[in-house]
VEXLOMAR-665075 format. One record per residue: x, y, z of N, C-alpha, C, O in turn; residue in one letter. Coordinates in steps of 0.1 Angstrom, whole numbers, plus 5000, padded with zeros to 4 digits. Atoms other than C-alpha are relative to their C-alpha. Layout:
N
XYZXYZXYZXYZA ...
! end
This chain:
226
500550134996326895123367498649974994498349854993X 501050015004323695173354500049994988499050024981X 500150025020324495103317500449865003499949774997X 499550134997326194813330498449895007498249775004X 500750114996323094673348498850024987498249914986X 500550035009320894763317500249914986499449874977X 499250195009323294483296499649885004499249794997X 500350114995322794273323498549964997498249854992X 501350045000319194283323499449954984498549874982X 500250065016319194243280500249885000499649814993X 499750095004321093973287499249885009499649765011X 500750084987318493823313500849925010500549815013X 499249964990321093863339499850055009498950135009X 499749924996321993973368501350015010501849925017X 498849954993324894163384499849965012498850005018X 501050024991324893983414501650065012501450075024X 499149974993328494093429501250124993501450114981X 498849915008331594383421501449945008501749925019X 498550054994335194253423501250104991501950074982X 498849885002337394603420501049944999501349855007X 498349995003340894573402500250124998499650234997X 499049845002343694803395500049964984500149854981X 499749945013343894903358501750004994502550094997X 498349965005347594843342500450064989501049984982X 499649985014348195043311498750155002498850245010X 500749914998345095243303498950014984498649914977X 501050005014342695373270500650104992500750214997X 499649935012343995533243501750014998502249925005X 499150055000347695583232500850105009502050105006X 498849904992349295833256501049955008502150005007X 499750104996350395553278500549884997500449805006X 500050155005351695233255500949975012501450025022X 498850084991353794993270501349994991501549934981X 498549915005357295123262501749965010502650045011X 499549974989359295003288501750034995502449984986X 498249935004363095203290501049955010502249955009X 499050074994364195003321499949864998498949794994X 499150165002366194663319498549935010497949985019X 501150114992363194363331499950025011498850075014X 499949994988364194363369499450105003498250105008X 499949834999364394753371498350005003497750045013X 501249935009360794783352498949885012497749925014X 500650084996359194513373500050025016499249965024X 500150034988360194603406499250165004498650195014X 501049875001358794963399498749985003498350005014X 500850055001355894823390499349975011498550035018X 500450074987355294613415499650135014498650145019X 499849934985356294903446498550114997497750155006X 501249875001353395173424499049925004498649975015X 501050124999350894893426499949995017498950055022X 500150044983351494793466500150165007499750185018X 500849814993351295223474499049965000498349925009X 501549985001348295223456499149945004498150005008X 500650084992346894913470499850065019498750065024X 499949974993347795043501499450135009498950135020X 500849874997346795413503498250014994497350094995X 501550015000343495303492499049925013497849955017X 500850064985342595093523500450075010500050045021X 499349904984344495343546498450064997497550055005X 501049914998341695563528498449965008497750025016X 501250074994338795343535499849965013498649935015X 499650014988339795273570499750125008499250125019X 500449884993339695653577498850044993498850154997X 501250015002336395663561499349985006498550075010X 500150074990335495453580499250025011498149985014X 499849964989336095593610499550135004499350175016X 500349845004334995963598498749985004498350045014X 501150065003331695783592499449945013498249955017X 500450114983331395573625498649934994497549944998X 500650135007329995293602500249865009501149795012X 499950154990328994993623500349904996500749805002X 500050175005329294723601501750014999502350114999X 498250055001333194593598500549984986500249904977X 499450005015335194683569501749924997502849925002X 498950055001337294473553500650054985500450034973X 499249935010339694703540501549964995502350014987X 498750065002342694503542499749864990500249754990X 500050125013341394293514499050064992498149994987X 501049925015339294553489500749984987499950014978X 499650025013341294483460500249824997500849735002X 499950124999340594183446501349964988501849844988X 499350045006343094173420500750094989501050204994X 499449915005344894343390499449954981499349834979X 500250045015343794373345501350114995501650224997X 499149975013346294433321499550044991499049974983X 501049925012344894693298500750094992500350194988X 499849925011347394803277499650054979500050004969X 500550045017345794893241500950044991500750024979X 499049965012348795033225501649915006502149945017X 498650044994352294813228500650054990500150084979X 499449965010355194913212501449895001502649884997X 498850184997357394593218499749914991498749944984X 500550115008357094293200499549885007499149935018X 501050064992355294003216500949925008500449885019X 499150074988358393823235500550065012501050015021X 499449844990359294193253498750005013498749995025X 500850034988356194203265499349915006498649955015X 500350144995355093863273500849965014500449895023X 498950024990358293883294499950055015500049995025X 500049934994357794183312498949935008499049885019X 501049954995354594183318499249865010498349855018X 500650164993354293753329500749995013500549925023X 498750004986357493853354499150065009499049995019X 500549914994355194133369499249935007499449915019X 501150134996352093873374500649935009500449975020X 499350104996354093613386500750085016500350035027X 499649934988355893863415498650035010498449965020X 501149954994352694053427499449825007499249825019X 500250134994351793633432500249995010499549995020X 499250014993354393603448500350085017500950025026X 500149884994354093913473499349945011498349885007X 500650104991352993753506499050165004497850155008X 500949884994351494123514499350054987499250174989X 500650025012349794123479499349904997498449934990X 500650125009348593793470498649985007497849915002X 501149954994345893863492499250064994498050054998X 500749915006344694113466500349954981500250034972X 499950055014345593863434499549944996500149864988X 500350114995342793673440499649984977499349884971X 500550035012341993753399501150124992501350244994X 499249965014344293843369499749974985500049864980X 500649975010342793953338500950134992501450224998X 499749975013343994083301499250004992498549904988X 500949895010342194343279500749964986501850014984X 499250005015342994223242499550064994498350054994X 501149985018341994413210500349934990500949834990X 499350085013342494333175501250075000502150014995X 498649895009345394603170501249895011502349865006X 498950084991347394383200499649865006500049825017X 500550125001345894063199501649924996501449805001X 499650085001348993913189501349975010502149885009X 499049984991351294033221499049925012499349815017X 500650094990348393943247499649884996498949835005X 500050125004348293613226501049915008500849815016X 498650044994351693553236500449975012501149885017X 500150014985351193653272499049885007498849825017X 501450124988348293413281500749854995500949775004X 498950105000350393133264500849965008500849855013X 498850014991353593193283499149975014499349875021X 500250014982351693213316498250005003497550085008X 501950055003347893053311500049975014498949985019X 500650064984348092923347500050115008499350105018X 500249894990348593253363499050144993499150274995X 501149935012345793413339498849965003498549844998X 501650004994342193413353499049994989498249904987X 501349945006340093613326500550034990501550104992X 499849925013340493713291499050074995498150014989X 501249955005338394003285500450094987501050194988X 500049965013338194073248499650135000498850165008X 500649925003337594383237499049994989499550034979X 500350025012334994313210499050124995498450134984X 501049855005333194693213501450054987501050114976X 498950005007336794733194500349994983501450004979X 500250045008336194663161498949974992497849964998X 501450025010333594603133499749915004500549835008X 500850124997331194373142498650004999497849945007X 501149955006328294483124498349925005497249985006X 501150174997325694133135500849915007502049895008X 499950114988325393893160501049924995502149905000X 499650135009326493623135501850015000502549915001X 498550015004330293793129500850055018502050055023X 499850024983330393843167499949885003500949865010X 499850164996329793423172501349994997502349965004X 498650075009332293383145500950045010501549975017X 498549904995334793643160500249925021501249935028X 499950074984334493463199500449884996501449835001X 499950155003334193113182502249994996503049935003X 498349965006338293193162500750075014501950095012X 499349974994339293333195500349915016501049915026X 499750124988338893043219500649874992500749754997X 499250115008340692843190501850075007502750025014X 498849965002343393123188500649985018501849955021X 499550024980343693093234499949875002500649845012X 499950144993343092723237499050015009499149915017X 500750034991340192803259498650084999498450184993X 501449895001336392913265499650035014498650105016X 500849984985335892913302501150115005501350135017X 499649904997338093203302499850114993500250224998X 499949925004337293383278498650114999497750084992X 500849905001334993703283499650084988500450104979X 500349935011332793913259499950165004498950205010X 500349844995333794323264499150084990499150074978X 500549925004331494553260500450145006501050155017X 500049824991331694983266498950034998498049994991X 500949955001329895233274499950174996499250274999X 499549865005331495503259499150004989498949914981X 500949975012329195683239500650064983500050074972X 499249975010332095803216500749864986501449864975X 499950115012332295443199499349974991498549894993X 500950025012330695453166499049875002499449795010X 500350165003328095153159500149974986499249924979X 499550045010329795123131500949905004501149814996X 499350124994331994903152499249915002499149824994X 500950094994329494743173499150005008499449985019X 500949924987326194853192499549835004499649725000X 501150104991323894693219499649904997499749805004X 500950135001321694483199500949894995500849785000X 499550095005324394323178500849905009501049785006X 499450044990326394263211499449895008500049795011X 501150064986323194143237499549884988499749774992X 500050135007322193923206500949914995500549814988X 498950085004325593763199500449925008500649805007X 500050094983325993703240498849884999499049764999X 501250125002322293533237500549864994500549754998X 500150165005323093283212501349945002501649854994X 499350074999325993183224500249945019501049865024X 500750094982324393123265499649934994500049824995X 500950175002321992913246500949914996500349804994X 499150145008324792683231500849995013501649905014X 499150034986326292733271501750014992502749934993X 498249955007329492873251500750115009501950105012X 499649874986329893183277500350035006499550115011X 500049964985331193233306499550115004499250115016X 499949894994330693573308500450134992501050124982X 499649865009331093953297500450055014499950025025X 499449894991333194233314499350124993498950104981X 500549895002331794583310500950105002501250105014X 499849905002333694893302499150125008498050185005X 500449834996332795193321500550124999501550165006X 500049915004332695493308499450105012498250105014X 501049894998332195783330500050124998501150174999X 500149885005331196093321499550115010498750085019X 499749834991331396493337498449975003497549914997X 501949945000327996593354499850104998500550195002X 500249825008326496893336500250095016500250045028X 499549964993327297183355498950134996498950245002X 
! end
């Protein structure tokens, strides 16, 4: 959190609230999205791991809680505010998963014991699958909150091809008041891709033109020495 509010503060910001989702997919390729059951099948899975985990997380915080004999009143039956789609490796083509993955959204909506915790739905693009979550925010832009770009993802050497590269991607979405600037904080990403200054000065000049909505942050966390 603390790399996260030292962005903020570059970017003369500040963090002024956290709104926890569930992660769908994940970082690196051990995980693509591959799916082996028929649409229905793959979606109702989905859905049931999702409303556990929603679930066994506020049982937990509830008996926390309670462990604690915390006075203030927890509202644990609405800690999840929503769900991001972060797969970075697909192996479908862009109508497979456009399919799947807008049916999945659209249900969890749907979920009268869920929608409670759908208050925000957000999609992690990179360049390598930029042209599957293209596909998905198309098909289903009204049930699509946030598009948080990956742009630590890629070369982006100066501010300048960071404008350009946000400016060509609210062409390629049809939109700018959704679209987010990611950054990480994984120390394992070259700045041969993209560091801090090039990032915190690419964000700047494009608040001053009020082009921005907004950046998501990447957290990275890392073992404590031992």
């Amino acid at each position: 959190m603390e790399k996260a509010r030292e962005i903020s503060i570059a970017l003369g910001t500040l963090i002024v609230s956290v709104h926890p989702i569930i992660s769908i997919g994940g970082q690196g390729n051990k995980y693509p999205f591959d799916p082996k059951d028929a649409l229905d099948l793959w979606v109702t899975k989905a859905e049931d791991s999702i409303k556990e985990l929603i679930e066994d997380y506020e049982k937990y915080l509830k008996e926390f809680n309670d462990i604690a004999n915390c006075p203030c009143p927890c509202p644990c039956d609405n800690i999840i505010d929503g769900i991001d789609i972060n797969y970075e490796y697909v192996n479908t083509d862009k109508e497979i998963f456009s399919t799947y993955i807008g049916s999945l959204i659209q249900k969890l909506k749907k979920d009268r014991n869920l929608s409670k915790s759908m208050n925000v739905v957000s999609i992690a693009p990179n360049v390598h699958v930029q042209t599957q979550y293209r596909q998905l925010y198309l098909d289903y832009k009204n049930h699509i909150d946030r598009i948080d770009y990956k742009f630590y993802d890629q070369a982006l050497p100066n501010a300048d091809e960071f404008v350009t590269l946000y400016s060509n991607l609210v062409i390629a979405y049809g939109t700018r008041a959704k679209l987010l600037a990611g950054v990480s904080t994984d120390p394992e990403i070259p700045n041969t891709k993209i560091n801090r200054d090039a990032f915190v000065a690419g964000c700047k000049s494009l608040i001053g033109e009020k082009s921005l909505p907004g950046i998501f942050v990447m957290l990275i966390t890392l073992p404590l020495p031992t």
